[in-house]
Backbone as numpy.savetxt, mean C-alpha at the origin, in Angstrom:
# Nx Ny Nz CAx CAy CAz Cx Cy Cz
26.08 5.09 22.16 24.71 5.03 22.62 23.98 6.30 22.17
22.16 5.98 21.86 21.86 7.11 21.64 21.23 7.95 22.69
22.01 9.06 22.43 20.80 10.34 23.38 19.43 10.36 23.33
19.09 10.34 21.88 17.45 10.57 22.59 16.83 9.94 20.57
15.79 9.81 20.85 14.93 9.05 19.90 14.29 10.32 19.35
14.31 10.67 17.88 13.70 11.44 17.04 12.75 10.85 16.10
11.68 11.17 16.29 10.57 10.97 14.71 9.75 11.91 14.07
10.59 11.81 12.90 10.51 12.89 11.73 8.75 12.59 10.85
7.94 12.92 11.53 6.53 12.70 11.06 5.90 13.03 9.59
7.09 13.92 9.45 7.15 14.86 7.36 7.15 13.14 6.85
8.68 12.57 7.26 9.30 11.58 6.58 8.10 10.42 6.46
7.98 10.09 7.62 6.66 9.19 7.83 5.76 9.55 6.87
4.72 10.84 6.80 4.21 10.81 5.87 4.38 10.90 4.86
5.40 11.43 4.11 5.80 11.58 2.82 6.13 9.77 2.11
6.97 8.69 3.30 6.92 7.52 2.86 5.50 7.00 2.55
4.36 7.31 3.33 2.71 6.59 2.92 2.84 7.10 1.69
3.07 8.45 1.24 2.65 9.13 0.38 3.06 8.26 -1.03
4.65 7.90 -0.92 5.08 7.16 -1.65 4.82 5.66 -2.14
3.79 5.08 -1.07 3.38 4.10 -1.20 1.87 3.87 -1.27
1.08 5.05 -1.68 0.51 5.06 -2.23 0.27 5.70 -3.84
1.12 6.02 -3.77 1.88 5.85 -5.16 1.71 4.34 -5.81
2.78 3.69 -5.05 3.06 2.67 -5.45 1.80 1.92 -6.12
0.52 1.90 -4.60 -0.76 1.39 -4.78 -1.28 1.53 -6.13
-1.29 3.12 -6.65 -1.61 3.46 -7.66 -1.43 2.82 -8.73
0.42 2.35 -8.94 0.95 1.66 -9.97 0.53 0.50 -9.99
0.42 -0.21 -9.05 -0.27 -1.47 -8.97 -1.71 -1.24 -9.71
-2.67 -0.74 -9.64 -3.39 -0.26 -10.00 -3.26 -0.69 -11.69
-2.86 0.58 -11.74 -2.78 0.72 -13.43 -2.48 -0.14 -14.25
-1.39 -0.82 -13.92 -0.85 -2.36 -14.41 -2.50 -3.39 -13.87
-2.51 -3.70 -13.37 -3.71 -4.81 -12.86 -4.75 -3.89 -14.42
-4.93 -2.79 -14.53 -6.27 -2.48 -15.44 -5.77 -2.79 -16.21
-4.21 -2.32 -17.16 -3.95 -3.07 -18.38 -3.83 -4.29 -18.71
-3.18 -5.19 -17.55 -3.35 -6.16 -18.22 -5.17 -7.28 -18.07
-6.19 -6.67 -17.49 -7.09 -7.17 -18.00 -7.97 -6.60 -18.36
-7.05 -5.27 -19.19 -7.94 -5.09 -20.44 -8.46 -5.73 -21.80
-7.10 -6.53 -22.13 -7.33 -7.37 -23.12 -7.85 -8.86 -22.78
-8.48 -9.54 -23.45 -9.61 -10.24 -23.36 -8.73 -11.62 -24.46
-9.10 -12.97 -23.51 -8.67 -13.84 -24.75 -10.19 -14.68 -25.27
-9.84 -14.65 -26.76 -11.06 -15.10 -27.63 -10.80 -16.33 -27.93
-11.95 -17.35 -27.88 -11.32 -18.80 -29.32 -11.45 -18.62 -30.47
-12.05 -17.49 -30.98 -12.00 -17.27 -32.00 -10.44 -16.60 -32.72
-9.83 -16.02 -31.51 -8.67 -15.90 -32.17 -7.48 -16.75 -32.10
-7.89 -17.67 -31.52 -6.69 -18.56 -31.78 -7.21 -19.83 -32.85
-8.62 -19.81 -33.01 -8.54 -20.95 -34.48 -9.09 -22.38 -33.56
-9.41 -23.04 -34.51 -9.92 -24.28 -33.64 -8.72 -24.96 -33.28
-7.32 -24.73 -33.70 -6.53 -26.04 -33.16 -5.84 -25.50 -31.58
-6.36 -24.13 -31.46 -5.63 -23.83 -30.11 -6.76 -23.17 -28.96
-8.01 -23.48 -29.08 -9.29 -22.65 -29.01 -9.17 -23.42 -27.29
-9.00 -24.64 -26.99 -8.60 -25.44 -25.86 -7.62 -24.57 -25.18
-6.96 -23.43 -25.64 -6.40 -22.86 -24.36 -6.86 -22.06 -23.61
-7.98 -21.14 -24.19 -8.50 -20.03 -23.80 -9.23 -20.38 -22.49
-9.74 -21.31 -21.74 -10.31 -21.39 -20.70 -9.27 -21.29 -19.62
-7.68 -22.24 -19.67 -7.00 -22.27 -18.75 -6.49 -21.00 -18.99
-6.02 -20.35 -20.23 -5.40 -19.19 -19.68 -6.39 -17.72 -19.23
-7.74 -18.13 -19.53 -8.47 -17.02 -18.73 -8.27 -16.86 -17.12
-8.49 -18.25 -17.13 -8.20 -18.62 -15.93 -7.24 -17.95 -14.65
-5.78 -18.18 -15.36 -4.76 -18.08 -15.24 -4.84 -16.55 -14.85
-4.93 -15.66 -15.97 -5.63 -14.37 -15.91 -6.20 -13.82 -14.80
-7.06 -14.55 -14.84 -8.44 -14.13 -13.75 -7.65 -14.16 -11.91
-6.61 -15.44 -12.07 -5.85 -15.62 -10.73 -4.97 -14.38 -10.63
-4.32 -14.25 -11.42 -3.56 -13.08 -11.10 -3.60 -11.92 -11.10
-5.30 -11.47 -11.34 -5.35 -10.28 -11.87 -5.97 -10.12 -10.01
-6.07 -11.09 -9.87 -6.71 -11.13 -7.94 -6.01 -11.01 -6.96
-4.22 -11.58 -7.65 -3.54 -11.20 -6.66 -2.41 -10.44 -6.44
-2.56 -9.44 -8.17 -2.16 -8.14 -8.24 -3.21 -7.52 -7.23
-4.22 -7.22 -7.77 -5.47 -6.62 -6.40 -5.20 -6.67 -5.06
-5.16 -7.98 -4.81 -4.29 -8.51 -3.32 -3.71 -7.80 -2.97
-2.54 -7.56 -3.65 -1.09 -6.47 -3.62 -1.37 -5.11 -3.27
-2.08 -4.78 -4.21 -2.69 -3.17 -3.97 -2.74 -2.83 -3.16
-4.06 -3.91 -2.30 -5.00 -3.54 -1.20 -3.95 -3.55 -0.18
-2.97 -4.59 -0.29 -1.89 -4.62 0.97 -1.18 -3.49 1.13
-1.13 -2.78 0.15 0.16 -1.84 0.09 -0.43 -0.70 0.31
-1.81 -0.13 -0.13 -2.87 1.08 0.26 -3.10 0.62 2.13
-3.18 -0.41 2.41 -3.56 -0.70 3.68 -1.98 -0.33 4.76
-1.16 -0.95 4.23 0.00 -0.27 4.51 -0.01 1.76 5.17
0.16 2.17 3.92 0.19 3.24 3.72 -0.80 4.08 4.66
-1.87 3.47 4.62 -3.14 4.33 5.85 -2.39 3.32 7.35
-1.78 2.64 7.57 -1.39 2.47 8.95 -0.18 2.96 9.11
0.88 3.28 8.39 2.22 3.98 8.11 1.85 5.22 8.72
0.44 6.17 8.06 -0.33 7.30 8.42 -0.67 7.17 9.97
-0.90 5.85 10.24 -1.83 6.04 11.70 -0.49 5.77 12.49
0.70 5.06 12.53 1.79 5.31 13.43 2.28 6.58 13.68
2.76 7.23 12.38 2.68 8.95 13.06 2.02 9.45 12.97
0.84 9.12 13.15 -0.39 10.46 13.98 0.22 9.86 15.61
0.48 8.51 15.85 0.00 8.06 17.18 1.38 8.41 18.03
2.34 8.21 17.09 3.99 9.21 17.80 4.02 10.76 18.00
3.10 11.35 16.84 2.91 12.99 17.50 2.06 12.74 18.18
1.38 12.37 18.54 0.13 12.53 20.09 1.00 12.39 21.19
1.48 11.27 20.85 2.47 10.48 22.39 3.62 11.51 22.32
3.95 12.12 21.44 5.09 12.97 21.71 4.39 14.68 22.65
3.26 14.82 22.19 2.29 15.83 22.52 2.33 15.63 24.55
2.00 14.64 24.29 1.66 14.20 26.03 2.86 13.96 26.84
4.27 13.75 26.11 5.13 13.48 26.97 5.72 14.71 26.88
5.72 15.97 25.89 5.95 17.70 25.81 4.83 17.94 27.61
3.50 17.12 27.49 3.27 18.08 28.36 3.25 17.87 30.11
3.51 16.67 30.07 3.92 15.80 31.27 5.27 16.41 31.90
6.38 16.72 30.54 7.48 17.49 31.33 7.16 18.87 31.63
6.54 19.71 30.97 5.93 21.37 31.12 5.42 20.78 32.54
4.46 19.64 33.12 3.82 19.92 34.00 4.87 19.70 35.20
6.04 18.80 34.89 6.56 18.69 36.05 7.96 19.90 36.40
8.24 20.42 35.23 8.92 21.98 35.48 8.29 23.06 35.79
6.70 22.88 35.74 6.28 24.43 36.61 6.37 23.67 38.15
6.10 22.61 38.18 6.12 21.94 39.72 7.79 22.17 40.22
8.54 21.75 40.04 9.80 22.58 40.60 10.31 24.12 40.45
């Protein structure tokens, strides 16, 4: 059994930190791949019929790489707001015992 419950608030933040990282990478990938652009002109008239579905196609996933991002940056700022909200609560239960050891 355990003695007592520790939270390491460095660790906590240093994991957001890492996952906004991550966000980042998400990021960068989502800009490269719609940087490049599909043309009908470059595929010729016998394949010019693809370029709408695979813009398409494109356009879906480049929304739910984004998706991803936003989940994982959103993550990361509530990862942030659990340990702010464990050092507070740890703050108040430091001072709840101070108050009840000057009382004895």
């Amino acid at each position: 059994m355990v003695d007592r419950i520790a939270v390491d608030s460095e660790l906590i933040g240093s994991h957001a930190s890492r996952l906004g990282a991550v966000a980042s990478d998400i990021s960068l990938a989502r800009d490269a791949g719609s940087a490049g652009g599909l043309h009908a002109e470059a595929f010729g008239v016998l394949c010019a019929f693809l370029v709408p579905p695979a813009t398409m196609a494109a356009d879906a996933a480049g929304s739910l790489v984004a998706a991803a991002e936003d989940m994982v940056r959103r993550s990361a700022t509530e990862i942030v707001g659990v340990g702010a909200d464990l050092e507070a609560y740890e703050q108040k239960v430091l001072e709840w015992v101070r108050a009840l050891e000057a009382g004895l």
